[in-house]
N, C-alpha and C positions, 0 to 999 in steps of 0.2 A: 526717269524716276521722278515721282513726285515730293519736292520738297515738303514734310512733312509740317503742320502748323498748328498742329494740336497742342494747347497746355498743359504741362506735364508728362510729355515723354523723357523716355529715358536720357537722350542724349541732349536736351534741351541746356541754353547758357544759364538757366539758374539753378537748374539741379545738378551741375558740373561745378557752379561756384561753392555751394553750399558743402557739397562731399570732397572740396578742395581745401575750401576752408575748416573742416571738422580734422581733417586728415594731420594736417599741418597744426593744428589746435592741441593733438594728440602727442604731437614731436614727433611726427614717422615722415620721416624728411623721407628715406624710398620710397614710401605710400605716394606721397606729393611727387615725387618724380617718375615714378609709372602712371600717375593718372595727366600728366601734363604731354607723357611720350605716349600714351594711346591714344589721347585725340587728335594730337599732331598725325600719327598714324594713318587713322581711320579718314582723316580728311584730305591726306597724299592718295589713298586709295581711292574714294570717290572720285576727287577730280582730277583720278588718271583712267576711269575707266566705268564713270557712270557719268551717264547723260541726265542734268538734272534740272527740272524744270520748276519754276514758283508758282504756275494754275495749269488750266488745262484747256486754255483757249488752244483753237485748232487741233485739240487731240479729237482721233477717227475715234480711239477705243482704252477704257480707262479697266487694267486689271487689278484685282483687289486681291492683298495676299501676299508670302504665306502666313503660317503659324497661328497664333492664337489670337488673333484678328477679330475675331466673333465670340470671345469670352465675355457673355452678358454680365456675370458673374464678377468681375473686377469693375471697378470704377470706371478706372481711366479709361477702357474700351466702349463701355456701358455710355457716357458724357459724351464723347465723342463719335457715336455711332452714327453720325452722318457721312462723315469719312470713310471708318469703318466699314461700312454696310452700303455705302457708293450715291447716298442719296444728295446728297453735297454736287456730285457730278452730271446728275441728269440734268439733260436729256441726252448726254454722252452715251452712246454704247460700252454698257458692264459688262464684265465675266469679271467671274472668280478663280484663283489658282490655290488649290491646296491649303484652303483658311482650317481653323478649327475651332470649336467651342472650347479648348480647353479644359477649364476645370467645372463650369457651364452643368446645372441639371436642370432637369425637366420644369422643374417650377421657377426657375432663372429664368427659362428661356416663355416660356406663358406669361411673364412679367412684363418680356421687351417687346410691345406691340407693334414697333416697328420691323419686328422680322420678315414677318407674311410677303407684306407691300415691297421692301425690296427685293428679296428674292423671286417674287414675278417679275419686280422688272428686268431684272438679267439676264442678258440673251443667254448663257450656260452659266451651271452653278456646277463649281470642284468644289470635295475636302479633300485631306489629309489622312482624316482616320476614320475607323467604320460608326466610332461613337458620335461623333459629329454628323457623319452620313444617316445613323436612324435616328439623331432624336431632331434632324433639320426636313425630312424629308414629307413630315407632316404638314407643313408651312410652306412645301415646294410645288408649284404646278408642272416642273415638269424632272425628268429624271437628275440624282445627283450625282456625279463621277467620283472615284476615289481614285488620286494621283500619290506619284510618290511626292518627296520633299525634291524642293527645289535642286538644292546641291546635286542631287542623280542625276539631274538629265543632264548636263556635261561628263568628258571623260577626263578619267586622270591624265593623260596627256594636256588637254587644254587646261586642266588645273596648273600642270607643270610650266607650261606656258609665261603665266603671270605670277609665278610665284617669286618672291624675295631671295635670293642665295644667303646661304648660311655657313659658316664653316665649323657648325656645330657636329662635333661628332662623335661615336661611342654614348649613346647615352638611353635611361629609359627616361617616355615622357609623360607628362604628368597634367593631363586635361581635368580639372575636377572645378567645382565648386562647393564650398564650404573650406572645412576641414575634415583631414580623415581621421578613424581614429589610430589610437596609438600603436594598436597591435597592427595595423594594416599597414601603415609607414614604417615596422619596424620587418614587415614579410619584403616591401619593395625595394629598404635599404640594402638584405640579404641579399634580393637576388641582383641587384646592382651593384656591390661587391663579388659576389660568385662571379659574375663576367666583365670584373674589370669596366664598369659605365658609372656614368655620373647621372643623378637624377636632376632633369631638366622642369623648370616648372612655368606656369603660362599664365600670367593675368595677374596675381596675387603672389604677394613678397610669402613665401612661405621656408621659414627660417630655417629649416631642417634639407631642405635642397640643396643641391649645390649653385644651377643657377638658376634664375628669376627672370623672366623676359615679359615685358610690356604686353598686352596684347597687340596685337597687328597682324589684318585678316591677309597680307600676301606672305608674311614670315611663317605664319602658320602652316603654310601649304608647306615651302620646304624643311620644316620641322619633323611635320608628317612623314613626309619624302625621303628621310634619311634616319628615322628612329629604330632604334632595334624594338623597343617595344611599346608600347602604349597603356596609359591605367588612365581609365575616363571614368566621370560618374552622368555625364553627360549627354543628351541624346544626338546633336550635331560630332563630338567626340566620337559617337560610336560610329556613326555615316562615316565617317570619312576613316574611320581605321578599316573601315570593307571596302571605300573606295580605291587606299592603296596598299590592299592585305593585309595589312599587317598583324604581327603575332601580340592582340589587346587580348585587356579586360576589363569587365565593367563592375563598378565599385556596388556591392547589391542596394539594390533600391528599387519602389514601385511604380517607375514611371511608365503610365502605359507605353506611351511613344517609343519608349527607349525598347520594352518589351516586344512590340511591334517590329521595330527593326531588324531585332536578331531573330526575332521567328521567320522574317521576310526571307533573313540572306540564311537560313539555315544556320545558325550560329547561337541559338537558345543558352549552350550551354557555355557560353564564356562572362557569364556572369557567374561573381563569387559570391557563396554564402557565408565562408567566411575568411579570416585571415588566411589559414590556412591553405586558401584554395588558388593563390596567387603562380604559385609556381608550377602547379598543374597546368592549368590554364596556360601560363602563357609559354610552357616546353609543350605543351601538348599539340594533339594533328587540327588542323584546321583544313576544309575542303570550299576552297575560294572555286572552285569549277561550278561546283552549286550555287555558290553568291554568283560569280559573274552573270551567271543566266539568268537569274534572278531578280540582276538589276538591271539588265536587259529588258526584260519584258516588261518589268515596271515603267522601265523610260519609253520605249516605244510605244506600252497605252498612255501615257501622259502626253509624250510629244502629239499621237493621233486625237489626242482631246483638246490641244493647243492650237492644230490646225482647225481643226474642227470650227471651235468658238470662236478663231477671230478670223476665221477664213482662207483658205489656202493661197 
């Protein structure tokens, strides 16, 4: 993995001091201490199981990817689209994995003149979603792939692998961003007392939980692993409650991605429209025999686009 060195990324030491210092400015002494236990986290995870590099002397082949990688449309991606878009690396051999334009439209992407030119030079070009795939493929010389998200092509077993032990247990969990509103926290607290569980919550102190845990991408896994049930408003949230079945729901909202996903594994209908719809949804039948296959064949055409592009 390539050290990333762009100004202004997320995880960068001045936008960590700045949201450290605001937090603490605030008097949210937890705030201040889940943001110093995530990073600590996230950099035990790396440098126990990514390989990370500062350039890219001696690299055979440089992949670019995933997610919203190619959103002309934001700044920060748009500044930086040498990186981005791999031009920074030639005369290295490119491919792409599963990028996407994001929130990116047609007259964004006629803007960034730099598209054309890198995308020919890539020995294979993925995306991610089919929106990405028709409004890139006019600027493409030669065909684009649509793969799944990264996270599929491993199985839940190798997830289980490196996952963190937890001895959390009896509880529903709680993958969101933002805040929810009041009627929808007061459907999960029900059905969290109907069965005796605690509501568990991940990233953000959110005061109405019972507990609150830092983020951290291995505790995560066995979070997953042991939840009675799951409430995400998130599109990785939703991936991963198909990758270890579990009985979720998705908080409604209109993220294509998110949409996409549950159409994939046959699961459209585990999105709530409204409060209401929480306890249907997560007593209700789910037919994981349809997802597994599903995510099956997604990962076997992604894998055969993998070997494919960088060579078997």
């Amino acid at each position: 993995f390539l050290r990333q060195n762009c100004p202004g990324h997320s995880a960068s030491p001045k936008k960590y001091a700045i949201k450290l210092f605001k937090t603490a400015l605030r008097g949210n002494i937890a705030g201040v201490k889940q943001l110093i236990t995530r990073r600590k986290n996230f950099r035990q995870a790396i440098d126990k199981y990514l390989q990370v590099v500062k350039d890219t002397e001696g690299v055979d082949c440089c992949v670019l990817g995933s997610d919203v990688i190619w959103d002309v449309s934001a700044v920060f991606f748009r500044n930086n689209h040498s990186f981005f878009w791999g031009s920074r690396f030639q005369p290295t051999k490119i491919v792409s994995y599963a990028a996407s334009v994001g929130f990116s439209k047609e007259d964004d992407l006629k803007k960034a003149c730099f598209i054309g030119d890198n995308l020919r030079f890539m020995s294979a070009v993925s995306v991610r979603d089919e929106v990405s795939q028709r409004l890139l493929q006019p600027y493409c010389d030669k065909e684009i792939h649509l793969v799944c998200d990264p996270t599929y092509l491993i199985s839940r077993e190798e997830y289980n692998a490196i996952a963190k032990p937890t001895d959390l247990e009896d509880f529903i969990f709680l993958y969101c961003y933002g805040e929810l509103p009041s009627a929808d926290r007061a459907a999960i607290q029900a059905i969290a007392k109907e069965n005796g569980l605690r509501t568990v919550t991940f990233g953000n102190f959110n005061s109405w939980c019972d507990v609150c845990i830092p983020y951290d991408p291995l505790l995560f896994l066995s979070i997953y692993q042991k939840a009675d049930y799951i409430v995400t408003n998130t599109f990785h949230g939703t991936v991963f409650s198909t990758i270890y079945e579990k009985r979720f729901a998705v908080v409604k909202n209109d993220k294509q991605k998110v949409l996409n996903v549950l159409k994939m594994c046959g699961l459209s209908d585990k999105m709530t429209e409204t409060a209401g719809d929480y306890a249907t949804i997560l007593y209700g039948e789910y037919d994981y025999e349809t997802t597994r296959k599903s995510i099956l064949r997604e990962r076997e055409n992604s894998l055969g686009y993998l070997n494919e592009a960088l060579g078997e």
